[in-house]
C-alpha positions in Angstrom: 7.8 0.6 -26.6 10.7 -0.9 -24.6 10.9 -0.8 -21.2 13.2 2.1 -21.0 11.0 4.5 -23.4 8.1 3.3 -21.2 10.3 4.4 -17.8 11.7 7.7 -18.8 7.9 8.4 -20.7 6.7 7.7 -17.0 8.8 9.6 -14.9 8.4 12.7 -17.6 4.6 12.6 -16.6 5.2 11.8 -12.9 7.5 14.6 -12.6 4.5 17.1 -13.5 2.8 15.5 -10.9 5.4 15.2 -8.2 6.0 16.0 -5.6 4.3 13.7 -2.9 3.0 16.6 -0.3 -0.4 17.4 -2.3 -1.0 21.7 -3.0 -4.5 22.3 -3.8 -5.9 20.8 -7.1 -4.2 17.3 -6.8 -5.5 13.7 -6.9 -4.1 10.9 -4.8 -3.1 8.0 -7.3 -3.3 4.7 -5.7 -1.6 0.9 -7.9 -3.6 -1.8 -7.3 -1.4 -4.5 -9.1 -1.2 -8.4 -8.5 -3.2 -11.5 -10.5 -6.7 -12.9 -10.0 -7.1 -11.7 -6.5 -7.0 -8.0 -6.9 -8.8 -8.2 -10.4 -11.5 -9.3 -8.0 -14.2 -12.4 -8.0 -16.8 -11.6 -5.9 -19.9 -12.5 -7.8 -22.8 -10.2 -8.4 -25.5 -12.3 -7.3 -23.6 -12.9 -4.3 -22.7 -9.1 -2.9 -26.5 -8.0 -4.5 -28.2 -10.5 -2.0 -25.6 -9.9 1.1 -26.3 -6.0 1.1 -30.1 -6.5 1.7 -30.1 -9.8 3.6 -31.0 -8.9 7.4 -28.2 -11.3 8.4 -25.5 -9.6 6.4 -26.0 -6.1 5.1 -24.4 -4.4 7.7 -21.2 -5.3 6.3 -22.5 -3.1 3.8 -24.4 -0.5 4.6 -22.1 2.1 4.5 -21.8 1.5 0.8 -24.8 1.9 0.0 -28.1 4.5 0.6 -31.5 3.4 0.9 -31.1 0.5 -1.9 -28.7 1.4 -4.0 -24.9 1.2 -3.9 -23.2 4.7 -3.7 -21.5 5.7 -6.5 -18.3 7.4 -5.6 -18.1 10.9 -6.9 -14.2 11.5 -5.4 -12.8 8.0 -5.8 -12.6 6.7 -9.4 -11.6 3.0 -10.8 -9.5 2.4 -13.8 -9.2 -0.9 -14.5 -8.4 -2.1 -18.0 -11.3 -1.2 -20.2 -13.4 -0.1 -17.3 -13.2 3.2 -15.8 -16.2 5.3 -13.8 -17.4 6.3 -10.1 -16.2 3.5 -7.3 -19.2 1.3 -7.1 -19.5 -3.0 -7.3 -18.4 -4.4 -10.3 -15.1 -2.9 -10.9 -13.7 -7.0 -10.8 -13.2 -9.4 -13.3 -16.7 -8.9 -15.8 -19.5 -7.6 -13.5 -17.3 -9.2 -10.1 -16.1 -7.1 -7.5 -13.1 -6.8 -5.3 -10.9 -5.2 -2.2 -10.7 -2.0 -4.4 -14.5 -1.6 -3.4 -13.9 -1.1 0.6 -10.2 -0.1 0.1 -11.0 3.2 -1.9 -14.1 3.4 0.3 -11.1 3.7 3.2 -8.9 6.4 1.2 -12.1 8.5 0.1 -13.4 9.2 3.4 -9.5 9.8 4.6 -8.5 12.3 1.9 -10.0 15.8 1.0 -9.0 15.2 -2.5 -10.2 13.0 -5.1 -8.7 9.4 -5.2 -8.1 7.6 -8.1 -7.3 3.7 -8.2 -5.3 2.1 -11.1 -5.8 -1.9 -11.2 -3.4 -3.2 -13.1 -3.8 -7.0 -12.7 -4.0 -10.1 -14.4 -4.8 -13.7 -13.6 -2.4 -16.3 -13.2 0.5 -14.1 -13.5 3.2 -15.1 -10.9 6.3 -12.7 -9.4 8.5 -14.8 -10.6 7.6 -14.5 -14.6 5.1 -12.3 -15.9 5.4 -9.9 -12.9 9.1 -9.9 -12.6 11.2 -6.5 -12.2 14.0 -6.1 -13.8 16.6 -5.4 -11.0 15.9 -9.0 -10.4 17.5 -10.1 -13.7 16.7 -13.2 -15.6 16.6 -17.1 -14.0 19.8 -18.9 -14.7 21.0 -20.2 -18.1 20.2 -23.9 -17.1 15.8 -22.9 -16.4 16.2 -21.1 -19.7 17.6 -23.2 -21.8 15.4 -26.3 -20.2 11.7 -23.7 -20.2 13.2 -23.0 -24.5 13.6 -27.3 -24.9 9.9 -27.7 -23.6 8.6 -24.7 -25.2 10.0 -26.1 -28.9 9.0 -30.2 -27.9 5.2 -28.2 -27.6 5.4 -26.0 -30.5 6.7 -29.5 -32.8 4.1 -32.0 -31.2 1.3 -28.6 -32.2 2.4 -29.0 -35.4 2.0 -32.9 -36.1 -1.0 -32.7 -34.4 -2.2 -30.0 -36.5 -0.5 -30.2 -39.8 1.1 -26.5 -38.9 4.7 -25.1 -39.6 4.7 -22.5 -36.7 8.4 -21.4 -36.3 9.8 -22.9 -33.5 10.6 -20.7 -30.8 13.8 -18.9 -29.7 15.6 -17.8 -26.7 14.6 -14.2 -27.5 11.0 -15.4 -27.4 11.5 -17.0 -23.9 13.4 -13.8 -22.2 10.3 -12.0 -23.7 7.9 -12.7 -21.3 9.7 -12.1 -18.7 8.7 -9.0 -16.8 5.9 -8.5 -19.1 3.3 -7.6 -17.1 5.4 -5.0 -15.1 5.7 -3.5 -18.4 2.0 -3.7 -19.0 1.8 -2.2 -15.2 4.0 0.6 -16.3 1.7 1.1 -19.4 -1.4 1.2 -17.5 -0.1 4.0 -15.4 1.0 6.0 -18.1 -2.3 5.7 -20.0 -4.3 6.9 -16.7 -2.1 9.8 -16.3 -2.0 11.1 -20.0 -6.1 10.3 -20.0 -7.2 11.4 -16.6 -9.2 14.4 -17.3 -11.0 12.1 -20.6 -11.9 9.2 -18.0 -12.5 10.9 -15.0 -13.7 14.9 -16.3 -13.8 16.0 -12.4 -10.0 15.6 -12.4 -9.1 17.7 -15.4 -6.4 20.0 -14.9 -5.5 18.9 -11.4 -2.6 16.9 -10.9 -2.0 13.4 -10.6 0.0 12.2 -7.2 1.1 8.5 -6.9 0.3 8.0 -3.4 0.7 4.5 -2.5 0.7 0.9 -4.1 -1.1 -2.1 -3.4 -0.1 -5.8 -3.9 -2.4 -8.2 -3.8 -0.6 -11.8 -5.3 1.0 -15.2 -4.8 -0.6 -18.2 -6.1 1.2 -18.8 -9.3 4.3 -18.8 -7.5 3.7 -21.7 -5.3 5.2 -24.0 -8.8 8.5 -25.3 -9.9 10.2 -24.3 -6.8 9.9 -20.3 -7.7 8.4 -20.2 -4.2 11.9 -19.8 -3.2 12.8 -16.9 -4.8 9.7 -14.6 -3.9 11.3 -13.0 -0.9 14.6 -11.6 -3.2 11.1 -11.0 -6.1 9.4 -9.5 -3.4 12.0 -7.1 -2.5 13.4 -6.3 -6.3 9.7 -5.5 -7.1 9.3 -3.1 -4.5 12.3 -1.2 -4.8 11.8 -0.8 -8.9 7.9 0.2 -8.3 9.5 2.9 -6.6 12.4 3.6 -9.1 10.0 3.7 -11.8 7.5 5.9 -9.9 10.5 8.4 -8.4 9.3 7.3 -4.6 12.2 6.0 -3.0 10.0 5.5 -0.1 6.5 4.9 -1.6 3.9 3.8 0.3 3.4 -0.3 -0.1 0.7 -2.7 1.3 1.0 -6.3 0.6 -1.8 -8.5 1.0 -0.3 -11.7 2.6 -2.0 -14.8 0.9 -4.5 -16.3 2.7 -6.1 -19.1 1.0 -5.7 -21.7 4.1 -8.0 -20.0 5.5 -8.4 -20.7 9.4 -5.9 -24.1 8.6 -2.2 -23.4 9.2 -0.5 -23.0 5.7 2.1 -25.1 4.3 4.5 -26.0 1.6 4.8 -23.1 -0.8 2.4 -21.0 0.1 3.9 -21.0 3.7 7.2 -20.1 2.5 5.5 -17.4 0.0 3.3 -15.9 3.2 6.8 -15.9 5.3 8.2 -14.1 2.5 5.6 -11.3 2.0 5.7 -10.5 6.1 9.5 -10.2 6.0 9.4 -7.3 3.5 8.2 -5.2 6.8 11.5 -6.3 8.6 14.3 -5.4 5.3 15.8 -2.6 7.2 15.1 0.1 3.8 10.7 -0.9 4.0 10.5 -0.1 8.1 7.9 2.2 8.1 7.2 2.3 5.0 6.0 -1.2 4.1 3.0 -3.0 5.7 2.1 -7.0 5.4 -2.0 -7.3 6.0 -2.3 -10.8 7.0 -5.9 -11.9 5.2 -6.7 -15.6 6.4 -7.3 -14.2 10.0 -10.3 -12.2 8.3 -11.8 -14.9 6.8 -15.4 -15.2 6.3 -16.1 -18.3 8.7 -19.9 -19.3 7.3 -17.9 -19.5 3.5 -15.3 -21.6 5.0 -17.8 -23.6 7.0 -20.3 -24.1 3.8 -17.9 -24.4 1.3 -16.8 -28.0 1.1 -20.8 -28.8 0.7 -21.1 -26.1 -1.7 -22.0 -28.5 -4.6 -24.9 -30.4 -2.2 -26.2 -26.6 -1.2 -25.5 -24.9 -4.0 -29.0 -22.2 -3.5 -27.5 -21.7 0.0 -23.8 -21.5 -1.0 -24.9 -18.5 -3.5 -26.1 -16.4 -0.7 -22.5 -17.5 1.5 -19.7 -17.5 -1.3 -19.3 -17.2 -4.9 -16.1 -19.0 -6.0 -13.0 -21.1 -4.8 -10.6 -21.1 -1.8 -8.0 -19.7 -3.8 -10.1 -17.0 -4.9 -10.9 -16.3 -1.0 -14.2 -18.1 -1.5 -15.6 -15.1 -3.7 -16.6 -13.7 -0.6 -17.8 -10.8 -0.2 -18.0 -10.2 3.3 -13.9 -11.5 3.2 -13.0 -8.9 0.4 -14.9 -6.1 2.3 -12.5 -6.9 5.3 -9.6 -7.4 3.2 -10.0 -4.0 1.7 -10.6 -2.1 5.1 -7.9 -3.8 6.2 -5.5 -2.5 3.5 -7.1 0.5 3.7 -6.2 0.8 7.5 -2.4 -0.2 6.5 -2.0 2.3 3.8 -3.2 5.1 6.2 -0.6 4.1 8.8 2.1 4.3 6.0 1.2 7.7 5.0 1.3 8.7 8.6 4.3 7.3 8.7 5.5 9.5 5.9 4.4 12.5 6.8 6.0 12.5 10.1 9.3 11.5 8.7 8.8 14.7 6.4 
């Protein structure tokens, strides 16, 4: 389906669900979009032994009763293939991530059900896969030398190999482009039409986009795209909303925070610089809100971590995975999500006195 029989689809089925002041029988739709990050990497072993651990669990506690997690009967995950009651695990395989403690945050603030659409994929940067498509293509000159390299790797497959794979075209390059916006678009329309299927409790009520959450940045620290997330940043948002008929949508970003308590630098400073402008473009006041993430990190993770191979049995009951992967803690992506959470209320506030 091209992007244009996937937008007017859309907006046929947001239109029934429109518009954004909720009557009776409606559920609030939150996007979760962005790569690795908001797929979610918190490890099981990890957020199983935190919730129970005297020195820990009462980051948790309200998630759970007596000891087991609660299982969400009025906020609901879809998230690829996985779709059910907001409870751990709703990351990448049996991970978890800020969706936990972000539609813990929108459950307790609404009266209505909440439903939260992940659509995100690792290693997928703004400047590629998640590119919109007011922001048009790169120029000729990173085409045509990205279709060069591309052909140099499909020929030196096929030697190696003994294959006769067609080399690629320019076609096949533009292609990607914007790909997983598409797939973002597709994911949404899927949830809509299959709701009541997924989620029986929400049949015949309709489906409200309420806000939308962005949770990226890594991949575009590389080949100087860095440089072009704030003009990304800002197509992205504005074509969310096009595509969702919201000129003034609710829209967190999660400003990267992988440097932890260090000051950033390089790419991702320019990246993080980027995402806290969008508050300040004169069209997002008030209705755009930048949550800065490394001032919430999880201090013992960031203390432990570059000893994590020596300590490994301690490290498994302190973190779970990387720096860029916020340490796969779970006490970090619990305050993350609040933390969003908090920013998405303010928005809608924001909203509802400008109505």
């Amino acid at each position: 389906m091209t992007r244009l029989a996937l937008a007017l689809t859309l907006a046929c089925l947001l239109s029934l669900a429109l518009p954004l002041h909720a009557a009776d029988g409606t559920v609030k739709v939150f996007i979760l979009a962005g790569q690795s990050n908001m797929e979610g990497k918190v490890q099981k072993i990890l957020i199983e032994h935190q919730a129970v651990d005297e020195k820990t669990k009462h980051h948790f506690a309200h998630l759970r009763k007596g000891n087991e997690w609660i299982v969400r009967d009025d906020v609901f995950v879809k998230f690829l293939n996985k779709h059910g009651g907001l409870k751990p695990g709703f990351g990448s395989g049996d991970r978890t991530g800020v969706e936990l403690e972000f539609g813990t945050v929108m459950g307790n603030h609404f009266d209505e059900p909440v439903i939260l659409i992940k659509t995100a994929w690792g290693g997928h940067s703004l400047y590629k896969l998640f590119r919109s498509p007011s922001a048009g293509m790169p120029s000729d000159e990173f085409l045509n030398k990205e279709l060069e390299n591309a052909k140099k790797r499909t020929e030196n497959n096929n030697k190696r190999r003994n294959r006769n794979d067609p080399l690629p075209t320019m076609a096949d390059i533009k292609e990607v482009y914007g790909r997983s916006y598409r797939n973002m678009l597709a994911e949404v329309k899927e949830t809509f039409e299959k709701h009541g299927e997924l989620f029986p409790s929400t049949r015949g009520k309709k489906l409200e986009i309420a806000g939308f959450v962005w949770f990226q940045g890594w991949n575009d620290q590389y080949n100087g795209a860095e440089t072009e997330y704030k003009s990304n940043m800002k197509h992205f948002i504005n074509d969310v909303r096009k595509d969702f008929k919201s000129p003034k949508l609710p829209f967190v970003i999660g400003v990267m925070g992988q440097n932890m308590s260090k000051p950033a630098k390089g790419p991702m400073l320019v990246i993080k610089n980027a995402q806290l402008a969008m508050e300040n473009v004169p069209e997002f006041k008030g209705n755009v809100k930048a949550v800065k993430t490394d001032v919430l990190v999880d201090k013992a993770a960031e203390k432990l971590y570059p000893e994590w191979r020596k300590r490994f049995e301690e490290w498994q009951k302190t973190g779970s995975d990387h720096p860029y992967h916020y340490l796969g803690s779970a006490i970090w992506h619990v305050r993350i999500g609040h933390a969003m959470g908090d920013a998405m209320i303010e928005l809608l506030k924001n909203q509802k006195r400008a109505n």
